[in-house]
C-alpha positions as CSV (number, residue, x, y, z in Angstrom):
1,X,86.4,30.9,130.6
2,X,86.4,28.8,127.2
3,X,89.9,27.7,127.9
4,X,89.1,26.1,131.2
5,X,86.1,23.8,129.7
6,X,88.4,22.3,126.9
7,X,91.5,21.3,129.4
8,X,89.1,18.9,132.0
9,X,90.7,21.0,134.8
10,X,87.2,21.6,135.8
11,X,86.0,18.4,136.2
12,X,87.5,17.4,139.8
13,X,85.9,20.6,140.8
14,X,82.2,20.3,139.9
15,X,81.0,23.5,141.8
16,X,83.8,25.5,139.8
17,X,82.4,23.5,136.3
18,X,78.7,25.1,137.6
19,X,79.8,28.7,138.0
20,X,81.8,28.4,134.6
21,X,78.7,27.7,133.1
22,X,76.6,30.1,134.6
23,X,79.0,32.6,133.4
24,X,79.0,31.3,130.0
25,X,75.4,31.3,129.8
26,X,74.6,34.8,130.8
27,X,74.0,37.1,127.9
28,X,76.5,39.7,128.7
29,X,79.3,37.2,128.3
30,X,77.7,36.0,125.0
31,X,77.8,39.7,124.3
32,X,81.3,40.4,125.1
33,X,82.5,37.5,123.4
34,X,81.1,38.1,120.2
35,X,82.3,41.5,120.2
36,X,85.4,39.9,120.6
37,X,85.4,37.7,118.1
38,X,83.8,40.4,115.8
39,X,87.3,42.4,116.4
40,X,89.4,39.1,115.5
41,X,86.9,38.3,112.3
42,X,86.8,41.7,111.4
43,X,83.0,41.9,110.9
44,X,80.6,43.7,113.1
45,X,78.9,42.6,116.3
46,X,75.3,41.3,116.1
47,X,72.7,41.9,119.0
């Protein structure tokens, strides 16, 4: 989902920009993506 909000695809389709966000915004993807990122940093996931 983060690489669709840096390439302005999304902003001809604003209902598609919404549902991006809404995804971003839930906590299970802020969840999943900082596992993620914990695996890449090589730390250990907070929350």
């Amino acid at each position: 989902l983060l690489r669709l909000s840096g390439s302005g695809i999304l902003d001809e389709y604003p209902n598609l920009f919404a549902y991006v966000a809404r995804g971003e915004a839930r906590p299970a993807y802020k969840r999943a993506f900082a596992a993620q990122l914990a695996v890449f940093a090589g730390t250990s996931p907070t929350g």
